[in-house]
MIKELO-793335 format. One line per 4 residues: number of its first residue (from 0); for each residue x, y, z of N, C-alpha, C. Coordinates in steps of 0.2 Angstrom, whole numbers, padded with zeros to 4 digits, m for minus. Each point is the difference from the previous one (the first is absolute). Example, Ala and Ser with C-alpha at 12.3 -4.5 7.8 and 13.67 -1.06 7.14 Angstrom:
0 = 0066/m0028/0039/m0004/0006/0000/0004/0006/0000 | m0002/0005/m0004/0004/0006/0001/m0004/0005/0003 .
END
This chain:
0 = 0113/m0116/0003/m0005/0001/0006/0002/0005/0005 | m0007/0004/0005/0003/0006/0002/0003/m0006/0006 | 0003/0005/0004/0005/m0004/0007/0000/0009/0005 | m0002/m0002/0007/0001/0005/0005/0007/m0004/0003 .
4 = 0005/0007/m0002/0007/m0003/0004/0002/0001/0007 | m0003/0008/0001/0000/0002/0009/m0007/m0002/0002 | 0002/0001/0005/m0007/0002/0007/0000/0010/m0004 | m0008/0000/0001/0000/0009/0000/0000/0004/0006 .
8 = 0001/0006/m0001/0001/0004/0004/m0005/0004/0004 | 0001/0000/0005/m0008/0003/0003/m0001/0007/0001 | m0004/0003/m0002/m0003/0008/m0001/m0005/0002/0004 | 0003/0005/0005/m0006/0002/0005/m0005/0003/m0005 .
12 = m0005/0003/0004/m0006/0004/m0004/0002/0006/0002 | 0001/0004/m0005/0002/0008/0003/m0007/0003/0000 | 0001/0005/0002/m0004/0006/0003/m0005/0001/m0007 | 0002/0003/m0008/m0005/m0001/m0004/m0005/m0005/m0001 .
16 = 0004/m0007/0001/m0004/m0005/0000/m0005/m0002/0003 | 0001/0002/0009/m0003/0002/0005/m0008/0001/m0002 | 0002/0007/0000/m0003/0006/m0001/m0007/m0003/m0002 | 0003/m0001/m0008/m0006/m0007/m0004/m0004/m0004/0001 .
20 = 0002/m0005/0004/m0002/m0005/0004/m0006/0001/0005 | 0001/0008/0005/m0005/0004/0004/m0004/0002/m0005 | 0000/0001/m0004/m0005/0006/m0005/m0004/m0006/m0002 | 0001/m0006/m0001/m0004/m0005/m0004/m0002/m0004/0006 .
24 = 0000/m0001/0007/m0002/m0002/0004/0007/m0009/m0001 | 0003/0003/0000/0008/m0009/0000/0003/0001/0003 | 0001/0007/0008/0004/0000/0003/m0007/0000/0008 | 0003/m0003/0002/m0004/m0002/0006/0004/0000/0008 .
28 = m0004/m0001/0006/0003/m0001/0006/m0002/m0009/0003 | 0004/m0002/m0001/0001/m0009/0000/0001/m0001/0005 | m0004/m0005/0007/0002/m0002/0006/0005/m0007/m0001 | 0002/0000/m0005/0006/m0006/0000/0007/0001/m0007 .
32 = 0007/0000/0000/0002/0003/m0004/0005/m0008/0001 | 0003/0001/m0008/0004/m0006/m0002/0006/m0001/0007 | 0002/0006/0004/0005/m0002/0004/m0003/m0004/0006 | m0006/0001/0001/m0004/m0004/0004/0002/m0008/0000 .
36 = m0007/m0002/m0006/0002/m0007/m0002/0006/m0002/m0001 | 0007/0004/0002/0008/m0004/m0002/0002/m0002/0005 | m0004/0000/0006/0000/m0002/0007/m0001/m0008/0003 | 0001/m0002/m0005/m0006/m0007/0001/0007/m0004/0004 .
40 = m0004/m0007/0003/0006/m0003/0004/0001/m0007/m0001 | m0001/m0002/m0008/0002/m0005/m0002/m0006/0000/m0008 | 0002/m0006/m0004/m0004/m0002/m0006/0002/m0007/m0001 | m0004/m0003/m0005/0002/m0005/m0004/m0005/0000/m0006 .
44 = 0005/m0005/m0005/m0005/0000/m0007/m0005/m0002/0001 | m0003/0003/m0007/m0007/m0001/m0001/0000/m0005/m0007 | m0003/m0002/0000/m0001/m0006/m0006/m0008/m0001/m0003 | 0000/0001/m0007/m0005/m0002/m0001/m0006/m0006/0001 .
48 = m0006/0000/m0005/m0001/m0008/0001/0005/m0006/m0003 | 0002/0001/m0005/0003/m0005/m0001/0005/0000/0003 | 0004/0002/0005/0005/0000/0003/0006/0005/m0003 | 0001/0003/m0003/0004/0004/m0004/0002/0007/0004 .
52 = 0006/0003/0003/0002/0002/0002/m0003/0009/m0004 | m0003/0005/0004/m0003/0007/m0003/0004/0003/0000 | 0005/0001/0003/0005/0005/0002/m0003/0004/0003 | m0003/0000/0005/m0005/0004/0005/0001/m0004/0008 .
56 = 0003/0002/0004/0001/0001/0006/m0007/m0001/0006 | m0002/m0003/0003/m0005/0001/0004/0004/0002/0006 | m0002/0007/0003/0005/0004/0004/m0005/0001/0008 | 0002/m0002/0004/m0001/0000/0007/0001/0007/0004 .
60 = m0003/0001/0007/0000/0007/0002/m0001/m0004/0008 | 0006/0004/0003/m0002/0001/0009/m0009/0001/0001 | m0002/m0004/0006/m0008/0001/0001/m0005/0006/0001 | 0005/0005/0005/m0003/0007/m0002/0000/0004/m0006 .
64 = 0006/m0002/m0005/0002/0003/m0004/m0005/0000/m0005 | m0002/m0008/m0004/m0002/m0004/m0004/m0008/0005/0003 | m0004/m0002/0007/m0007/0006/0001/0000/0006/m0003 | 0005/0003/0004/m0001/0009/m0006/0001/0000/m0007 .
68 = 0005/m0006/m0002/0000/0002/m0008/m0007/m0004/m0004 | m0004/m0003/0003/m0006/m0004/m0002/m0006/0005/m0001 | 0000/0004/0008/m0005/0005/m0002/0002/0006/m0006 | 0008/0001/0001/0001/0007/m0007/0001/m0003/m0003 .
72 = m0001/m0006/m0004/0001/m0002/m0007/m0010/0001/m0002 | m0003/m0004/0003/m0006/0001/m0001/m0003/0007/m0003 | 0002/0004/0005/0000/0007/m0002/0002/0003/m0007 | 0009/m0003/0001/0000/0002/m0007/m0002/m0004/m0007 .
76 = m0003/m0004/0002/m0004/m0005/m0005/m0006/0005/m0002 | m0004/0001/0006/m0006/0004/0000/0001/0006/m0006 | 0005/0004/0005/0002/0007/m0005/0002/0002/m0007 | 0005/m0011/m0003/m0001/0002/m0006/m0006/m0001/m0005 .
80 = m0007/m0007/0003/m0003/0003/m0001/m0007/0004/m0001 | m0001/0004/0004/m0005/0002/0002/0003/0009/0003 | 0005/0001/0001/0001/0008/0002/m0001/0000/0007 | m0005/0001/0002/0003/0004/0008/m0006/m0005/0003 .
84 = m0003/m0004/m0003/m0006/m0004/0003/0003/m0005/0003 | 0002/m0002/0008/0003/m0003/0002/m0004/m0006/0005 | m0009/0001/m0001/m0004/m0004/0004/m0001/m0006/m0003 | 0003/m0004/m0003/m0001/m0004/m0002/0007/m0007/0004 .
88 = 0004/0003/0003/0007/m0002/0001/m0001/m0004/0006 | m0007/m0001/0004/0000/m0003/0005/0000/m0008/m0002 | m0003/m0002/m0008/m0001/m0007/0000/0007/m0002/m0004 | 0003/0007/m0002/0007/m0004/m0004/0004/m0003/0005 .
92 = 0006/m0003/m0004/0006/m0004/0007/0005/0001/m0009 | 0006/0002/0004/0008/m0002/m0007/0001/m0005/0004 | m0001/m0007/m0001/0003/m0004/0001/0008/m0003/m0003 | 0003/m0001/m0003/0005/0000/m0004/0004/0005/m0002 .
96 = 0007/0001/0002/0003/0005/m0004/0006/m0005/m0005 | 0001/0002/m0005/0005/m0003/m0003/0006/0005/m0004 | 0005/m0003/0000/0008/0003/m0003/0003/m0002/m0003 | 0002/0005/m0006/0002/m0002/m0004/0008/0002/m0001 .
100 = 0006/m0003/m0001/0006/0002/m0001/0003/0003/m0006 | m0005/m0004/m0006/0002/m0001/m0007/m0003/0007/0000 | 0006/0003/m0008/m0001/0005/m0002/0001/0007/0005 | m0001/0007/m0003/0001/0006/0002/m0002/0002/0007 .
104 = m0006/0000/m0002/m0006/0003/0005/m0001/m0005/0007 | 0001/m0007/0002/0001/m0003/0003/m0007/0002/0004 | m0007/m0001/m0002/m0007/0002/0003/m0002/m0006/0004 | m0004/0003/0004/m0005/m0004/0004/m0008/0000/m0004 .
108 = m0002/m0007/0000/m0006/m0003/m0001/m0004/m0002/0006 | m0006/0007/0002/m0004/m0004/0006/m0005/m0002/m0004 | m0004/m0007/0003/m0005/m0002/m0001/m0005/0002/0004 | m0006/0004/m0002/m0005/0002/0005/m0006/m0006/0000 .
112 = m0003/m0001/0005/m0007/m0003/0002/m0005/0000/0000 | m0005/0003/m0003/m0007/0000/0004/m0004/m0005/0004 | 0001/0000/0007/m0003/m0003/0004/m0007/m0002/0001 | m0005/0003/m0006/m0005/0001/0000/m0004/m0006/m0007 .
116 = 0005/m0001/m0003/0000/m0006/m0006/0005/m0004/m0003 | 0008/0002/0006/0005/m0005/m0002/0004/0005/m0009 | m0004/0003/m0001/0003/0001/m0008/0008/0006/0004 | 0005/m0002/m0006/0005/0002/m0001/0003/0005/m0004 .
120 = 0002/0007/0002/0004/0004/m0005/0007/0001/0001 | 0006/0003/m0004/0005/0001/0002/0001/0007/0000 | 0007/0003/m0001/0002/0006/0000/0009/m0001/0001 | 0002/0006/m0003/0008/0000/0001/0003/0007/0003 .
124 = 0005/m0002/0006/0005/0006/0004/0005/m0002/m0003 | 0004/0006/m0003/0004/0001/m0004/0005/0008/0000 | 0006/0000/0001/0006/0004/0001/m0004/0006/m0005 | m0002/0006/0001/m0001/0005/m0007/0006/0002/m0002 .
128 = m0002/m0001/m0007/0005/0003/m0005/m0002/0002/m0005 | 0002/0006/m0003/m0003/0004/m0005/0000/m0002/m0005 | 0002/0000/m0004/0001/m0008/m0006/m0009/m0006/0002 | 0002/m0003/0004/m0006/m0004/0002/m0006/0004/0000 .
132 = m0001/0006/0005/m0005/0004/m0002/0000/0005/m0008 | 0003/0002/m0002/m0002/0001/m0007/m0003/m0006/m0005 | 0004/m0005/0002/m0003/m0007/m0003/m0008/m0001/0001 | 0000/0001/0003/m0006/m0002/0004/m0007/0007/m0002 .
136 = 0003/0007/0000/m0004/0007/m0004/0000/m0003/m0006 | 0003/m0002/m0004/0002/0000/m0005/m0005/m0006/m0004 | 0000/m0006/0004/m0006/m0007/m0003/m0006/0003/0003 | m0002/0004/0006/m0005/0003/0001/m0006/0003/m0006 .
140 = 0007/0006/m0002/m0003/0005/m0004/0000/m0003/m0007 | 0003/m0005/m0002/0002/m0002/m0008/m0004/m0006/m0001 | 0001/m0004/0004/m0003/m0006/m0001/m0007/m0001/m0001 | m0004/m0007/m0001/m0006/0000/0003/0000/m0002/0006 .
144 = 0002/0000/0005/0000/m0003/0005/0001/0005/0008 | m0006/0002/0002/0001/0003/0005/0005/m0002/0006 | 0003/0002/0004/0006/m0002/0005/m0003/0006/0008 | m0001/m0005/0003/0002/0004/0007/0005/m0002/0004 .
148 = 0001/0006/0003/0009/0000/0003/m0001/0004/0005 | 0004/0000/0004/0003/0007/0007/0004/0001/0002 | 0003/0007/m0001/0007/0001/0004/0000/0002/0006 | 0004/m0003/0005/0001/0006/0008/0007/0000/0000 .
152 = 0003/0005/0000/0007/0001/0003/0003/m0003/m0006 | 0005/m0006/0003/0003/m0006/m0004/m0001/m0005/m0001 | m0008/m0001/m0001/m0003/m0006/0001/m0005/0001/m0007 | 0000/m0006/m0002/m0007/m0001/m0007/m0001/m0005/0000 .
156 = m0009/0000/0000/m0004/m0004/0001/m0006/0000/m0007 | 0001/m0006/m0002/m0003/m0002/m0006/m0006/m0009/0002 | m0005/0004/m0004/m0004/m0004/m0001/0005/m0007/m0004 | m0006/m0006/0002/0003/m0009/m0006/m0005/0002/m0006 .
160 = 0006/m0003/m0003/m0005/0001/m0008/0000/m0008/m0003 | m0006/m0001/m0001/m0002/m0009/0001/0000/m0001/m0008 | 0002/m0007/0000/0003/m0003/m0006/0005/m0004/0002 | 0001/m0005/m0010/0004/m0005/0001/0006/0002/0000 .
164 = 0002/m0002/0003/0009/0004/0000/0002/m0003/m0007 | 0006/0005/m0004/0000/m0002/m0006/0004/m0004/0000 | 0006/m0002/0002/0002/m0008/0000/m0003/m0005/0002 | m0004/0000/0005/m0005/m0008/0001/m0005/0000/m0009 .
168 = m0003/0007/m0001/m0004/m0001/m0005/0003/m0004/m0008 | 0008/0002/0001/0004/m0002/m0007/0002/m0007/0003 | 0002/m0002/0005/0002/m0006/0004/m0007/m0006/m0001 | m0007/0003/0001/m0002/m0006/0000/m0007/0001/m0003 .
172 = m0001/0006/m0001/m0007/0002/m0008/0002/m0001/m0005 | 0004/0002/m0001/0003/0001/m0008/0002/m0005/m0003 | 0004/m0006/0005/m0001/m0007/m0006/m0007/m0005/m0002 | m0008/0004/0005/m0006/m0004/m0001/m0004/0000/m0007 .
176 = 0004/0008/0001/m0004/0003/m0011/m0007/m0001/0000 | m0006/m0001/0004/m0005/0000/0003/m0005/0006/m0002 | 0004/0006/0001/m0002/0005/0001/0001/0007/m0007 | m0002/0006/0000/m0001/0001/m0006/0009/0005/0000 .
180 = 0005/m0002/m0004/0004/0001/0001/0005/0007/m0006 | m0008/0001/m0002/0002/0005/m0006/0000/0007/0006 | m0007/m0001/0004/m0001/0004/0006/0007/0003/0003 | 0002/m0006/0002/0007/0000/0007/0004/0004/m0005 .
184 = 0003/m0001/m0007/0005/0003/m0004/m0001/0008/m0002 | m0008/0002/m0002/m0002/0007/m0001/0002/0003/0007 | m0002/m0003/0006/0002/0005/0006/0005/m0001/0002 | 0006/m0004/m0001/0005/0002/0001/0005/0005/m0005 .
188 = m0003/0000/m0006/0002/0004/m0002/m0002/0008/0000 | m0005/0001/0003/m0003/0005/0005/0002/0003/0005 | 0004/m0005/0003/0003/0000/0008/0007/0003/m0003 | 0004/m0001/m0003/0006/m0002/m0003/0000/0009/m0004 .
192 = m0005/0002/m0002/m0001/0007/m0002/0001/0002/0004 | m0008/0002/0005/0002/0004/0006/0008/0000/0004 | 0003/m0006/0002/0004/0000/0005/0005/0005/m0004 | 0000/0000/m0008/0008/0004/m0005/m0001/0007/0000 .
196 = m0008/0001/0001/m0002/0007/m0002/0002/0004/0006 | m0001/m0003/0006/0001/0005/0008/0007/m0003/0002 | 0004/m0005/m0002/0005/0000/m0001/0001/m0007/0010 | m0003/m0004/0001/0000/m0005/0005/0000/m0004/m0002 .
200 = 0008/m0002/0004/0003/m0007/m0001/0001/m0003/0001 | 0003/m0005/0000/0002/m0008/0006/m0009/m0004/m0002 | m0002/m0001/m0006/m0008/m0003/0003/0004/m0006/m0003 | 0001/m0006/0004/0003/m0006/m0001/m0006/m0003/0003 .
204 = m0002/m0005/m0002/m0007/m0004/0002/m0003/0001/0007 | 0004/0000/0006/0001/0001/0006/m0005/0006/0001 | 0002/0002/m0002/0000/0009/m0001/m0007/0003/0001 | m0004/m0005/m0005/m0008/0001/m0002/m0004/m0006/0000 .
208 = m0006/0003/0001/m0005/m0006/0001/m0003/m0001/m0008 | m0007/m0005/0002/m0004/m0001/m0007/m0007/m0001/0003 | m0005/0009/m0002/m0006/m0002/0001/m0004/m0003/m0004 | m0005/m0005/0003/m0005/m0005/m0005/m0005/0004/0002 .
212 = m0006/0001/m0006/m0006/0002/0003/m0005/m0003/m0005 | m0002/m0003/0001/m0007/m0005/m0001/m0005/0003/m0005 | m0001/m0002/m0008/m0004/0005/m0001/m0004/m0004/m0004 | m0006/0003/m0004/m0006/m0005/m0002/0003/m0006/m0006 .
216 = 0005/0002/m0003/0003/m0007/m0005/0006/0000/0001 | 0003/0004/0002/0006/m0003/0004/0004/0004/0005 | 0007/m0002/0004/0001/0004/0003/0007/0008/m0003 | m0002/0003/0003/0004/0007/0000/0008/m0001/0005 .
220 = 0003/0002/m0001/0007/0001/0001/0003/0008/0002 | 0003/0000/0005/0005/0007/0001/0008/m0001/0002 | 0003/0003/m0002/0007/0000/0002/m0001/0006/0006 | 0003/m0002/0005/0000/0005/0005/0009/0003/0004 .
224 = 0003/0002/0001/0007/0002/0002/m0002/0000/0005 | 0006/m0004/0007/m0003/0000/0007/0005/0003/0004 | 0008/0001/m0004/0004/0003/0003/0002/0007/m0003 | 0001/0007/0005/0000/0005/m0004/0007/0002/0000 .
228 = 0005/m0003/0002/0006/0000/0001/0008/0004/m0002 | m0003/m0002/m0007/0004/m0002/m0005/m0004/0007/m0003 | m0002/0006/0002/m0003/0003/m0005/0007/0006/m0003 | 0001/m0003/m0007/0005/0007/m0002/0005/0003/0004 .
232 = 0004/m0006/0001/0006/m0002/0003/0006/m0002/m0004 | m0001/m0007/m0006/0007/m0001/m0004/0000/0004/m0004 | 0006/m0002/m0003/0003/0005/m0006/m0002/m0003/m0006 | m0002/m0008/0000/m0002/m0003/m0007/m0006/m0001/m0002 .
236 = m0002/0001/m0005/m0006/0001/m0005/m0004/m0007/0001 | 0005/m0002/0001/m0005/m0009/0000/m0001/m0002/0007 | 0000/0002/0005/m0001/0001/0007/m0008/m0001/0003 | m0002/0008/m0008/m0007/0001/m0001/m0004/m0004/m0002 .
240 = 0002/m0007/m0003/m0004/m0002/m0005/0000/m0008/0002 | m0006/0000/0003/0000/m0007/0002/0001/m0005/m0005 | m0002/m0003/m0006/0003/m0003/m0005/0006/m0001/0000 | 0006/0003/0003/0007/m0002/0000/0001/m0002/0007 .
244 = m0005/m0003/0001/0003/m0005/0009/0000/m0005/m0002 | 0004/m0006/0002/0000/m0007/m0001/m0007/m0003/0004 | m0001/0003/0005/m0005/m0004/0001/m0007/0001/m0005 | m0002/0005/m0001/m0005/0001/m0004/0001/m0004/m0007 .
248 = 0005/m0002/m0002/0000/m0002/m0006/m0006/m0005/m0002 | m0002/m0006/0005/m0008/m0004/m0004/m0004/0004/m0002 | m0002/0008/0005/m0003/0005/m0002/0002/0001/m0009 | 0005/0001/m0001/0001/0004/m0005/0002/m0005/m0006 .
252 = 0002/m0006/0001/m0004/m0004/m0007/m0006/m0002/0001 | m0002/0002/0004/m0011/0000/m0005/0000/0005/0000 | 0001/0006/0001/0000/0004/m0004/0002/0000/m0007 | 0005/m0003/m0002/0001/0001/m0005/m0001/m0005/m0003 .
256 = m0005/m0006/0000/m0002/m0006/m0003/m0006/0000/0000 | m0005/0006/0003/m0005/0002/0002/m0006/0007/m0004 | 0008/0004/m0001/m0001/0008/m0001/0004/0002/m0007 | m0003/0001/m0006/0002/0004/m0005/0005/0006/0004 .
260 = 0003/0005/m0006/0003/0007/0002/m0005/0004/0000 | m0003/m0002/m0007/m0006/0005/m0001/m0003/0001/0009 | m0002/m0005/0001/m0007/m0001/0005/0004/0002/0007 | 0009/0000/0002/0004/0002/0004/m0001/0008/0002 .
264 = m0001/0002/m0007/0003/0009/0000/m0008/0002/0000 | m0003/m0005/m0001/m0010/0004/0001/0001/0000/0007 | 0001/m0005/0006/0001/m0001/0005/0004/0006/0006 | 0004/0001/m0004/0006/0006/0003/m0005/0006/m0001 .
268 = m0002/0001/m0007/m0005/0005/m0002/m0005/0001/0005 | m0001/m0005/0002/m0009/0000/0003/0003/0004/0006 | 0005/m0003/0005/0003/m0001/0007/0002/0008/m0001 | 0004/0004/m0004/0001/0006/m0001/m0004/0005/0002 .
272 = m0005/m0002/m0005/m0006/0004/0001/m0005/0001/0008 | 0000/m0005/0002/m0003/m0002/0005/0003/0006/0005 | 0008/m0002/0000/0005/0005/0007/m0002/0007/m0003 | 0001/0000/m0005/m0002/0009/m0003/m0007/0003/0000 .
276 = m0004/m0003/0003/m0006/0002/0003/0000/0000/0006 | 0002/m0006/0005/0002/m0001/0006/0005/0010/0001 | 0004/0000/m0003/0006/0007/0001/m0006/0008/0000 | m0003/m0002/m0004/m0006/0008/m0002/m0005/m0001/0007 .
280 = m0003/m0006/0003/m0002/0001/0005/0004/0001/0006 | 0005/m0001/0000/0002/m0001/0007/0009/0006/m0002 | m0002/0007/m0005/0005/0000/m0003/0002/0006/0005 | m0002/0003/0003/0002/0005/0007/0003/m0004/0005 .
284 = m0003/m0003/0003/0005/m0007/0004/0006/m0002/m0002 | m0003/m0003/m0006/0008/m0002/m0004/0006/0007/0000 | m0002/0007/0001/0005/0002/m0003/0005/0001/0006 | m0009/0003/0007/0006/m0003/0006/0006/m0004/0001 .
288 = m0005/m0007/m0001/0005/m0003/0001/0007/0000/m0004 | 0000/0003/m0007/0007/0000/m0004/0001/0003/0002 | m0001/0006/0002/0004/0009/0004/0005/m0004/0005 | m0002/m0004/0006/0003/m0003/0006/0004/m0005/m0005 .
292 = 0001/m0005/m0004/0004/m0006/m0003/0004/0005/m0005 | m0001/0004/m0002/0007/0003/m0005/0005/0001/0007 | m0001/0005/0004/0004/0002/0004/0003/m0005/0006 | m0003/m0004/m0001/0002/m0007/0006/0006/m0005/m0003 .
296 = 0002/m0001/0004/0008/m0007/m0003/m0003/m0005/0003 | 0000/m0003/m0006/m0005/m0005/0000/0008/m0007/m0003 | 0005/0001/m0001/0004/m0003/m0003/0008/0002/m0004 | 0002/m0004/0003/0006/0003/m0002/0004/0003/m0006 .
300 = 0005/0004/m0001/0002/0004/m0007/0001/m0002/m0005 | 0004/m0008/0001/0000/m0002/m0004/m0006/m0004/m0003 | m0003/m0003/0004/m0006/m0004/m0002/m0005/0004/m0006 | m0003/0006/0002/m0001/0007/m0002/0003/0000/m0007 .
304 = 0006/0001/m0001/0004/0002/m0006/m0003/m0007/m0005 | 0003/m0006/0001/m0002/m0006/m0003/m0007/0000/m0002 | m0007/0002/0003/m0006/m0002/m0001/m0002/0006/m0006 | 0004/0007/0001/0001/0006/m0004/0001/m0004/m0008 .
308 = 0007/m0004/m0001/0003/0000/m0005/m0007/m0007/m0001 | 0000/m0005/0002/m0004/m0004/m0001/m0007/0001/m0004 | m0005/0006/0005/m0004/0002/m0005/m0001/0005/m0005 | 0006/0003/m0001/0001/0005/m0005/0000/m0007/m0005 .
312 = 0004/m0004/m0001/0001/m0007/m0004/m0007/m0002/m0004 | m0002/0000/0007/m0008/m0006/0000/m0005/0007/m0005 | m0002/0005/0001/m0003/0003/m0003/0003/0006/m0006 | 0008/m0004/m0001/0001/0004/m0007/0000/0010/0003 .
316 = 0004/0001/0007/m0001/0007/0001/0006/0002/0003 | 0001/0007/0001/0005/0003/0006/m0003/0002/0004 | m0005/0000/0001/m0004/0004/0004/0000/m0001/0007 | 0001/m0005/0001/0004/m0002/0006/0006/0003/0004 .
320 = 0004/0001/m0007/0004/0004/0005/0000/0007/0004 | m0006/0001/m0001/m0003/0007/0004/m0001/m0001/0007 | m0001/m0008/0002/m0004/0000/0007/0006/m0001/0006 | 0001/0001/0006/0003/0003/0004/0000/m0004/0007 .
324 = m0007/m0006/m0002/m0003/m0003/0007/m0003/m0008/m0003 | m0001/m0004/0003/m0001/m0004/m0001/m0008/m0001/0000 | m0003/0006/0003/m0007/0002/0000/m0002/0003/m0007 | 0004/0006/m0004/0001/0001/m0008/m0002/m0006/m0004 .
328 = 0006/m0003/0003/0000/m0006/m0006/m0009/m0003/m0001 | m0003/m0003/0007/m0005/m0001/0000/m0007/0001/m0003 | 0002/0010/0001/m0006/0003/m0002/0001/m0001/m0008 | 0005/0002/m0003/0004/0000/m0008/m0005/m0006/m0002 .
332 = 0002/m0005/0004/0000/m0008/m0005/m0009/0001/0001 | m0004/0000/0006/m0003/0000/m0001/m0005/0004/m0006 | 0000/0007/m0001/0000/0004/m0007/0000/m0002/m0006 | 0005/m0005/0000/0004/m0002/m0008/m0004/m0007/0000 .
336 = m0003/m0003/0006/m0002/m0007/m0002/m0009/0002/0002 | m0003/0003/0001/m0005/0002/m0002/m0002/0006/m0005 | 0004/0002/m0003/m0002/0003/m0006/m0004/0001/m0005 | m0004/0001/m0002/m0004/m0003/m0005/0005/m0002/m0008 .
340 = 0000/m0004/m0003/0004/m0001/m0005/0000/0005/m0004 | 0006/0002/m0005/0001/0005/m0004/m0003/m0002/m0007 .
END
């Protein structure tokens, strides 16, 4: 099973990467930045309904303090999204800020208000790190799933991406078998594609949600990645591959008591094809962004080296040993795993 043994290490955004961010409209001026929110002057847990402990902090703020950050979070709620249209900010309120300790990024979840109907959205303040933001370019432009995000300075702000979290869904859908569960096995082995081909890792149940969507004879399913963290950081090949997490494992025997080989590698095929038309449209973008990630240290030398010998292994090559970055390696693998078959 994979296993993360350090904490990672954190990578400002340099200047190339910068640069990218302004050109595509992701680098912005934020009236509130993560060193703000780390001002707060007390917390306590948060627990859900059933009483269970979220590992989310509900974090308090001196009474002037807590007014200005109320109005500039609305604002940056607005800005991510909607852009510069900020009339609508009068009937918001961020009533809630929450902290989390667990893990790298150590983000804030504010809950936004509409005053106007009670309905509730989120959003995350979060340390930028380039890694996180590549992660994040990266399921943008690859995935189906469009992602809004913003940079200012040191600060990154990411839209909530709604879904079952994938531990409660394995915890407490997946023993009901109610549901059509050939579905759940095709798109996770869809997910499990993408995350190997752009090389994002750590998706341990936690990690990722599970879209349901309602359809005329039954429902529709997505796997979604919710943490970008881990993007093309270890040295191990199985890091990439959600299939070797212990938590996923319920996931991966219905797959396999569910899914032939044949009907696995149609699946792989289908998910291939898909990114590789996603790359042709979006293939100027993408190169940018590879231009900025070859030249970026994204991960340590050794880690680099490992990931090198590992997928020369994995796909039968030396070709690997040509690359020089851990950006290379990225662009390589993904080349060699969208390919069209020989």
């Amino acid at each position: 099973m994979a296993l993360i043994s350090k904490k990672k290490l954190h990578y400002s955004i340099r200047q190339p990467l910068r640069d990218y961010l302004q050109h595509y409209d992701r680098e912005t001026e934020l009236p509130v930045s993560y060193r703000d929110l780390r001002q707060m002057s007390g917390s306590f847990p948060l627990f859900d309904r059933q009483g269970h402990d979220t590992l989310w902090e509900t974090v308090s703020y001196e009474p002037q303090a807590l007014r200005e950050l109320s109005v500039g979070l609305t604002q940056v709620y607005a800005q991510l999204k909607t852009g510069s249209d900020l009339s609508f900010t009068e009937h918001l309120l961020a009533d809630r800020i929450d902290y989390c300790r667990f893990g790298n990024s150590n983000p804030f979840r504010v809950r936004v208000v509409n005053l106007l109907n009670d309905n509730h959205d989120y959003f995350y303040v979060k340390q930028a790190d380039a890694s996180r933001v590549y992660g994040l370019e990266l399921e943008h432009l690859l995935s189906p799933n469009r992602l809004s995000y913003l940079v200012s300075g040191d600060t990154l702000v990411e839209e909530h991406i709604a879904g079952i979290p994938g531990d409660d869904f394995i915890r407490t859908r997946l023993p009901q078998q109610h549901f059509n569960q050939v579905r759940i096995a095709k798109e996770f082995v869809k997910f499990n594609e993408r995350c190997f081909a752009r090389l994002l890792g750590d998706m341990r149940s936690y990690n990722y949600v599970i879209v349901v969507t309602p359809d005329f004879e039954d429902d529709q399913y997505r796997v979604r990645a919710i943490d970008f963290d881990q993007q093309s950081y270890e040295g191990r090949k199985t890091m990439y591959l959600p299939q070797y997490f212990k938590d996923n494992l319920p996931v991966i025997e219905m797959c396999s008591k569910f899914l032939k080989p044949e009907t696995i590698r149609q699946y792989q095929t289908e998910e291939r094809v898909l990114m590789m038309r996603r790359v042709r449209l979006e293939r100027y973008r993408l190169k940018a962004l590879m231009d900025c990630m070859r030249h970026d240290e994204l991960a340590p030398t050794a880690k680099v080296d490992q990931l090198k010998a590992e997928l020369n292994q994995h796909h039968q090559t030396t070709i690997f040993n040509r690359c020089d970055s851990m950006g290379d390696v990225v662009r390589l693998n993904l080349m060699l795993m969208l390919s069209p078959p020989k």
